[in-house]
KEKE-3310 file (N, C-alpha, C; in steps of 0.2 Angstrom, whole numbers, plus 5000, padded with zeros to 4 digits):
npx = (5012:5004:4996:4992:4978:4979:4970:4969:4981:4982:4974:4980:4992:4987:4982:4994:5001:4992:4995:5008:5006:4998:5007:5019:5011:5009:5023:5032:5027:5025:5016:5017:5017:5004:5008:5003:5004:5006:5017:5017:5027:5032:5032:5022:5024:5020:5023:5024:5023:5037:5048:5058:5054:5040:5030:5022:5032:5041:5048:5058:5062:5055:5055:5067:5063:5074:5078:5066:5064:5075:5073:5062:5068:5075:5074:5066:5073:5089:5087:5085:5085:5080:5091:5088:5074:5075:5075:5063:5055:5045:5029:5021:5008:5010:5009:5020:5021:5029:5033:5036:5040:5043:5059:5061:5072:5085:5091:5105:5123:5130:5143:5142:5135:5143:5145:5136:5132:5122:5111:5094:5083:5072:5063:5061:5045:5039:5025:5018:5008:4992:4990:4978:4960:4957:4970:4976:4967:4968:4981:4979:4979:4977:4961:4959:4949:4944:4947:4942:4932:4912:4914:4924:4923:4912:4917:4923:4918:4902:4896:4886:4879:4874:4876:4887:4886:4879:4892:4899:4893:4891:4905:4908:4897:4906:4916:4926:4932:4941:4944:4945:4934:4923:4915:4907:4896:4890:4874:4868:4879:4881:4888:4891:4896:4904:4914:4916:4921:4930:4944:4947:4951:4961:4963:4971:4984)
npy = (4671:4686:4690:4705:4707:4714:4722:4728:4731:4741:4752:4755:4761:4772:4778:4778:4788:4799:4804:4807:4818:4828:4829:4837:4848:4852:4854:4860:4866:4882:4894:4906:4920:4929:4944:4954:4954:4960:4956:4959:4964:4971:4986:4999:5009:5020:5027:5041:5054:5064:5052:5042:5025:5026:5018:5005:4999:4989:4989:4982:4989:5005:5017:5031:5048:5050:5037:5031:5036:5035:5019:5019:5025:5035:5055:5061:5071:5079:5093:5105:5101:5100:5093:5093:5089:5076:5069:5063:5050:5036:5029:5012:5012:5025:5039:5046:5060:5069:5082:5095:5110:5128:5138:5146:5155:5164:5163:5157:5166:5167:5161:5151:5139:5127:5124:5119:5110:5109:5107:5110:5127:5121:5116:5104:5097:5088:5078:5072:5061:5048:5032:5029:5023:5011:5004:5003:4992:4984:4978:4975:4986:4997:5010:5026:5030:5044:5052:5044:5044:5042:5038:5029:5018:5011:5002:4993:4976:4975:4985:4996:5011:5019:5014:5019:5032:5035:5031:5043:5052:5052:5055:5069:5073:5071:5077:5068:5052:5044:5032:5017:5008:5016:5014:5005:5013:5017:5021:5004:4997:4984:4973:4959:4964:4974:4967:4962:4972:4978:4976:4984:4999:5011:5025:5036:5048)
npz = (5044:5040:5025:5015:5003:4986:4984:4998:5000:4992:4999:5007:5003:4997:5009:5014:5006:5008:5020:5019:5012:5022:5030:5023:5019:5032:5038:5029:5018:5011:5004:4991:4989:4980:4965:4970:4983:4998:5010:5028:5034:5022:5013:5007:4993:4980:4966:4958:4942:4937:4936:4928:4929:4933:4947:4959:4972:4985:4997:5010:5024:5029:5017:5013:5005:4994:4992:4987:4973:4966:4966:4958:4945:4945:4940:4928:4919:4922:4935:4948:4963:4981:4991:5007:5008:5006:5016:5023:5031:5024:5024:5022:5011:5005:4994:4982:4973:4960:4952:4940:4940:4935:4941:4953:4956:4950:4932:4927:4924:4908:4910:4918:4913:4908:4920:4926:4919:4910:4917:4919:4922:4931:4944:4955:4963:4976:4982:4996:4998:5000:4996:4982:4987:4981:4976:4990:4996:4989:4991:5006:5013:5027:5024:5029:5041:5044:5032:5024:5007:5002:4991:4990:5002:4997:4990:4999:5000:5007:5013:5005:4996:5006:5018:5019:5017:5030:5039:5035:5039:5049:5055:5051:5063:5074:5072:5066:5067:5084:5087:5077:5084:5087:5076:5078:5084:5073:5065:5059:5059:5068:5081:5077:5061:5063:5067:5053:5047:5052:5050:5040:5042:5047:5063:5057:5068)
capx = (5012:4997:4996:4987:4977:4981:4964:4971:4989:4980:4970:4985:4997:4984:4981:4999:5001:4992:4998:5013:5004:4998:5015:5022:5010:5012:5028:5037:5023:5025:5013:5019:5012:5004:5012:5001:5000:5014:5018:5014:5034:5033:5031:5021:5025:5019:5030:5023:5025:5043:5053:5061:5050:5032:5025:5022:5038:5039:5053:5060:5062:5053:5063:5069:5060:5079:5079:5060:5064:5079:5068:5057:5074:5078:5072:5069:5081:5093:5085:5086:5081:5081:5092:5086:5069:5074:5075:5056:5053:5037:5025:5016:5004:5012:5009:5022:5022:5034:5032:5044:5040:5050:5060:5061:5080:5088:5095:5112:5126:5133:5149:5140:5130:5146:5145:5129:5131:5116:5105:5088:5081:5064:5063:5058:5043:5038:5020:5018:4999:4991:4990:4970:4959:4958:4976:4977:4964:4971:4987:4976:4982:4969:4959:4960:4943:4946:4951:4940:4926:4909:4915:4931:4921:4909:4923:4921:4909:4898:4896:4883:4878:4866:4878:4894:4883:4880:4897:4902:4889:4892:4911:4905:4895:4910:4922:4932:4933:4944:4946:4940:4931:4918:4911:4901:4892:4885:4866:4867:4882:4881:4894:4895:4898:4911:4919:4919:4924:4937:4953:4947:4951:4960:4962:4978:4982)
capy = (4678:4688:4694:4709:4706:4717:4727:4729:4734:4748:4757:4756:4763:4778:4781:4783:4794:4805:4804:4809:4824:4832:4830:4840:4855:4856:4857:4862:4870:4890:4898:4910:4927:4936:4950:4959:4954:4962:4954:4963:4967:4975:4993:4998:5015:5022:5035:5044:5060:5067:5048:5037:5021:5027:5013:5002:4996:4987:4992:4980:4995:5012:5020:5039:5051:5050:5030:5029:5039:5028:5013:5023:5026:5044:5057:5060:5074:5082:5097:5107:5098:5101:5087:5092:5086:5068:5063:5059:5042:5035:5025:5009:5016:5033:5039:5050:5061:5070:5087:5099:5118:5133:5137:5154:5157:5171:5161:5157:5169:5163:5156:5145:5135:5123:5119:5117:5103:5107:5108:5119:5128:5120:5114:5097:5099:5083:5080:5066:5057:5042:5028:5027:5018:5002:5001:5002:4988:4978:4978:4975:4989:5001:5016:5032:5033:5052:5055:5042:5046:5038:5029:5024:5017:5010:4997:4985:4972:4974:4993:5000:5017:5019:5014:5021:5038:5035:5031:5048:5057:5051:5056:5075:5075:5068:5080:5064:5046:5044:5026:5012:5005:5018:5010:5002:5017:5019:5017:5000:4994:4979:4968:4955:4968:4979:4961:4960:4979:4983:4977:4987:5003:5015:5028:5041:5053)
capz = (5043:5037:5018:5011:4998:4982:4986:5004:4999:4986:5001:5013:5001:4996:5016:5018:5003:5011:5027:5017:5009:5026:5035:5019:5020:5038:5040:5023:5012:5012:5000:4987:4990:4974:4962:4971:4992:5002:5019:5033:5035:5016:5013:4999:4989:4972:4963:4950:4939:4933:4937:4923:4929:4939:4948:4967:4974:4989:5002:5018:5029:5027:5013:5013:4998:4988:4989:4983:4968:4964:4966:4952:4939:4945:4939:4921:4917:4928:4939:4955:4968:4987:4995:5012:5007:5006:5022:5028:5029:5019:5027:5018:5007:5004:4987:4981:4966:4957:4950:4941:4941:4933:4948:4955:4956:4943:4928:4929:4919:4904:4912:4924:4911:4909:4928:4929:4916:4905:4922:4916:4927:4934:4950:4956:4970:4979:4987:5001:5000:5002:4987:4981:4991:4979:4977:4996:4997:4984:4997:5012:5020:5029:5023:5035:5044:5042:5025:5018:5007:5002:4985:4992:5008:4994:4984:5001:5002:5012:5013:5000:4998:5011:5025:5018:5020:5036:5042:5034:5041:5061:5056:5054:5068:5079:5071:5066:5072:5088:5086:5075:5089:5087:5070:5081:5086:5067:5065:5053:5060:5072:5081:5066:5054:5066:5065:5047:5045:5055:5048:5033:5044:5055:5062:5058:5071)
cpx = (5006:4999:4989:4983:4978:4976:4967:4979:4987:4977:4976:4992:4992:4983:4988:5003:4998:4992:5005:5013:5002:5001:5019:5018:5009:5017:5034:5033:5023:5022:5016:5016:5011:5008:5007:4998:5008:5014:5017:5021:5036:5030:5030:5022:5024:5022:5028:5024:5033:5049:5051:5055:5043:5031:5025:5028:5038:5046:5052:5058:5058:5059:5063:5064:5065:5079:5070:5059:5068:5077:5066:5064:5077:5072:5073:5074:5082:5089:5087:5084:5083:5082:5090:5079:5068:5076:5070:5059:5046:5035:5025:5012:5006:5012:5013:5023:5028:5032:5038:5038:5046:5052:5060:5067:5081:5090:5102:5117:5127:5139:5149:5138:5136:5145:5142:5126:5126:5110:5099:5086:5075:5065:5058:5053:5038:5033:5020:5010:5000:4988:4980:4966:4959:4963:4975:4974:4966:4978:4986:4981:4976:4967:4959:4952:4939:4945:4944:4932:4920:4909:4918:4930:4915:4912:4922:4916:4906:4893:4893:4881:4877:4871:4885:4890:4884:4886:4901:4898:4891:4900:4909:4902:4898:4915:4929:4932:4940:4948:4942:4934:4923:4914:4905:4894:4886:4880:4867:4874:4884:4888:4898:4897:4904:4914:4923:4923:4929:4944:4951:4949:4958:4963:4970:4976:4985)
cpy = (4680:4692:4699:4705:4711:4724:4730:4733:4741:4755:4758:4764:4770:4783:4784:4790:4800:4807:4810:4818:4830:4832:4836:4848:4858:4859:4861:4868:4879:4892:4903:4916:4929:4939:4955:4959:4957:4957:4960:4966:4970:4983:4996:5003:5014:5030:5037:5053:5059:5061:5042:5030:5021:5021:5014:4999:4994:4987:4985:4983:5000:5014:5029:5040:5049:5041:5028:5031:5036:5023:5014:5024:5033:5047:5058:5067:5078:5090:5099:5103:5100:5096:5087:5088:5078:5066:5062:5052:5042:5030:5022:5011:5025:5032:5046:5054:5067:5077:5091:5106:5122:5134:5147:5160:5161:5164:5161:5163:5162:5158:5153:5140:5129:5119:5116:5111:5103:5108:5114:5120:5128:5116:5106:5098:5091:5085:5072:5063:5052:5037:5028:5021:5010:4999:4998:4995:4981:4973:4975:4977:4994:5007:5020:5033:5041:5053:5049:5043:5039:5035:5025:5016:5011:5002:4992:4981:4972:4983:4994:5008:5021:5022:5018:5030:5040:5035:5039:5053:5056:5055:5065:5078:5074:5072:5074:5059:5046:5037:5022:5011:5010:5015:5009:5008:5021:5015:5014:4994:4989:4977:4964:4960:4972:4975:4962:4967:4981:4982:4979:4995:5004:5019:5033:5049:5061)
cpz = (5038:5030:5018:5005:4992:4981:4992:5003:4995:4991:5006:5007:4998:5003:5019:5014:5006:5019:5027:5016:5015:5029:5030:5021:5026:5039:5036:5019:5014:5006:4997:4988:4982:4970:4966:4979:4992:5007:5021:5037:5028:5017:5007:5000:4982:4972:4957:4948:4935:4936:4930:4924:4934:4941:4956:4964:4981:4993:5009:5023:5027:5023:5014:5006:4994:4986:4986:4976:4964:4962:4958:4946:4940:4942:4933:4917:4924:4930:4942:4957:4976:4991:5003:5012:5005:5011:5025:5025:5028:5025:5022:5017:5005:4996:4984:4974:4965:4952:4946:4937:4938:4942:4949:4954:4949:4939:4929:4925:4915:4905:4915:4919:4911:4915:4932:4925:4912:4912:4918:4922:4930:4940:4952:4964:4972:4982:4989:4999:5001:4995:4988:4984:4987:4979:4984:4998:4994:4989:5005:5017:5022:5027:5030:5037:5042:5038:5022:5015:5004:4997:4987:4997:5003:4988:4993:5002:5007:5014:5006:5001:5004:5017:5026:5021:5027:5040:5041:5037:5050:5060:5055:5058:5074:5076:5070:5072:5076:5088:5081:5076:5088:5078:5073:5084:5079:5066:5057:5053:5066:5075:5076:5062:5057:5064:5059:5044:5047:5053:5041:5034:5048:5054:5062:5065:5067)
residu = (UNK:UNK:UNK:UNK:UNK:UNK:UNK:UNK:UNK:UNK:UNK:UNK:UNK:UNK:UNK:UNK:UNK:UNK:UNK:UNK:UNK:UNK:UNK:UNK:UNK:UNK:UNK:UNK:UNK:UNK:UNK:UNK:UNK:UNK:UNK:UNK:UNK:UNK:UNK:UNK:UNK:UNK:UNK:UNK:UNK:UNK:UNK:UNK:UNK:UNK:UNK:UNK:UNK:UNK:UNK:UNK:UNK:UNK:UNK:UNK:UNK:UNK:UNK:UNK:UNK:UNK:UNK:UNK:UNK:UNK:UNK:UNK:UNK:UNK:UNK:UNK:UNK:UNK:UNK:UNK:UNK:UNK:UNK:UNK:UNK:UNK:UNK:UNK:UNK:UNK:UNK:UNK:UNK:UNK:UNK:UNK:UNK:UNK:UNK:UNK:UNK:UNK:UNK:UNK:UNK:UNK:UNK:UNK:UNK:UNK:UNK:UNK:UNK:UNK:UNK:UNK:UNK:UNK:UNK:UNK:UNK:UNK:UNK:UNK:UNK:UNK:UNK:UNK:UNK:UNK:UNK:UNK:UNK:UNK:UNK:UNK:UNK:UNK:UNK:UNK:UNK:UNK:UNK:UNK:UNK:UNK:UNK:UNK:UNK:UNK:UNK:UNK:UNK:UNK:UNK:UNK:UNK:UNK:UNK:UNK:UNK:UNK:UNK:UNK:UNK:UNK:UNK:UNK:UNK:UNK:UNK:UNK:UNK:UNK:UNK:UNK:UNK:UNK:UNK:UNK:UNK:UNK:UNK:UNK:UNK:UNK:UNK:UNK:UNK:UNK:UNK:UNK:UNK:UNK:UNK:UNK:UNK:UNK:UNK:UNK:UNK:UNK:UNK:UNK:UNK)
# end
């Protein structure tokens, strides 16, 4: 029977250690996402203005306006509100804020104010947008071809002034990119660079 020697048992037992090591992070290992990566099945929304806790909050499904708000603490005092206006559904990267306005309505008489539980009368008015491009980027979710301007277009690597210009300059002579795809038609953008550019984009209809 053939023995190792003690040198030889040293290099066997570190070979199969890691034999051990890439069998573990092929089949076991699952990386932890960030405090600040979603998955690609997350749905990112920021909620700010007139709610109990403003921030991003990251949804399963699309949430409705009333469960985004929820998410956020409520609202900070009791109000009018237009419950028909909570049923859009939000996209990922929606940025919704939160407003309160005097409202329009007569005051109530004196013998309502019990019913109305202390309600004042300002009105809660809700605007739909899109989260700022660094968040969005920070999310790597896409900026809007359309909509975006040349700082925002200026925060990816790779795009300095010069070309971010340019890119915004061909979208006013096109009345608005039709697809991504046309990038490639900006003087300073090559195929390698479409490459590197395109899942930085696209384009809403």
């Amino acid at each position: 029977m053939k023995y190792f020697s003690l040198h030889q048992q040293w290099i066997l037992f570190a070979v199969a250690l890691l034999l051990l090591g890439s069998f573990y992070f092929k089949f076991y290992y699952q990386p932890q996402p960030g405090p600040y990566e979603a998955s690609a099945e997350e749905i990112v929304v920021e909620v700010s203005g007139e709610v109990r806790q403003p921030g991003i909050y990251l949804f399963k499904n699309p949430p409705h306006v009333r469960e985004a708000i929820e998410r956020a603490g409520g609202f900070k005092e009791a109000v009018l509100f237009d419950t028909t206006f909570s049923s859009p559904i939000l996209e990922t990267g929606t940025l919704l804020t939160v407003t309160r306005e005097p409202s329009q309505l007569p005051p109530p008489l004196p013998s309502s104010k019990e019913h109305l539980g202390g309600m004042t009368q300002d009105e809660i008015k809700i605007r739909i947008g899109r989260m700022p491009a660094s968040q969005l980027l920070v999310f790597s979710l896409p900026l809007d071809l359309n909509d975006v301007s040349v700082e925002d277009l200026c925060l990816i690597s790779g795009i300095g002034e010069s070309l971010a210009r340019e890119i915004v300059a061909y979208r006013e002579r096109r009345k608005g990119f039709r697809s991504v795809e046309e990038l490639r038609n900006v003087r300073g953008i090559g195929g390698r660079k479409y490459e590197t550019f395109k899942k930085f984009f696209a384009v809403k209809s």
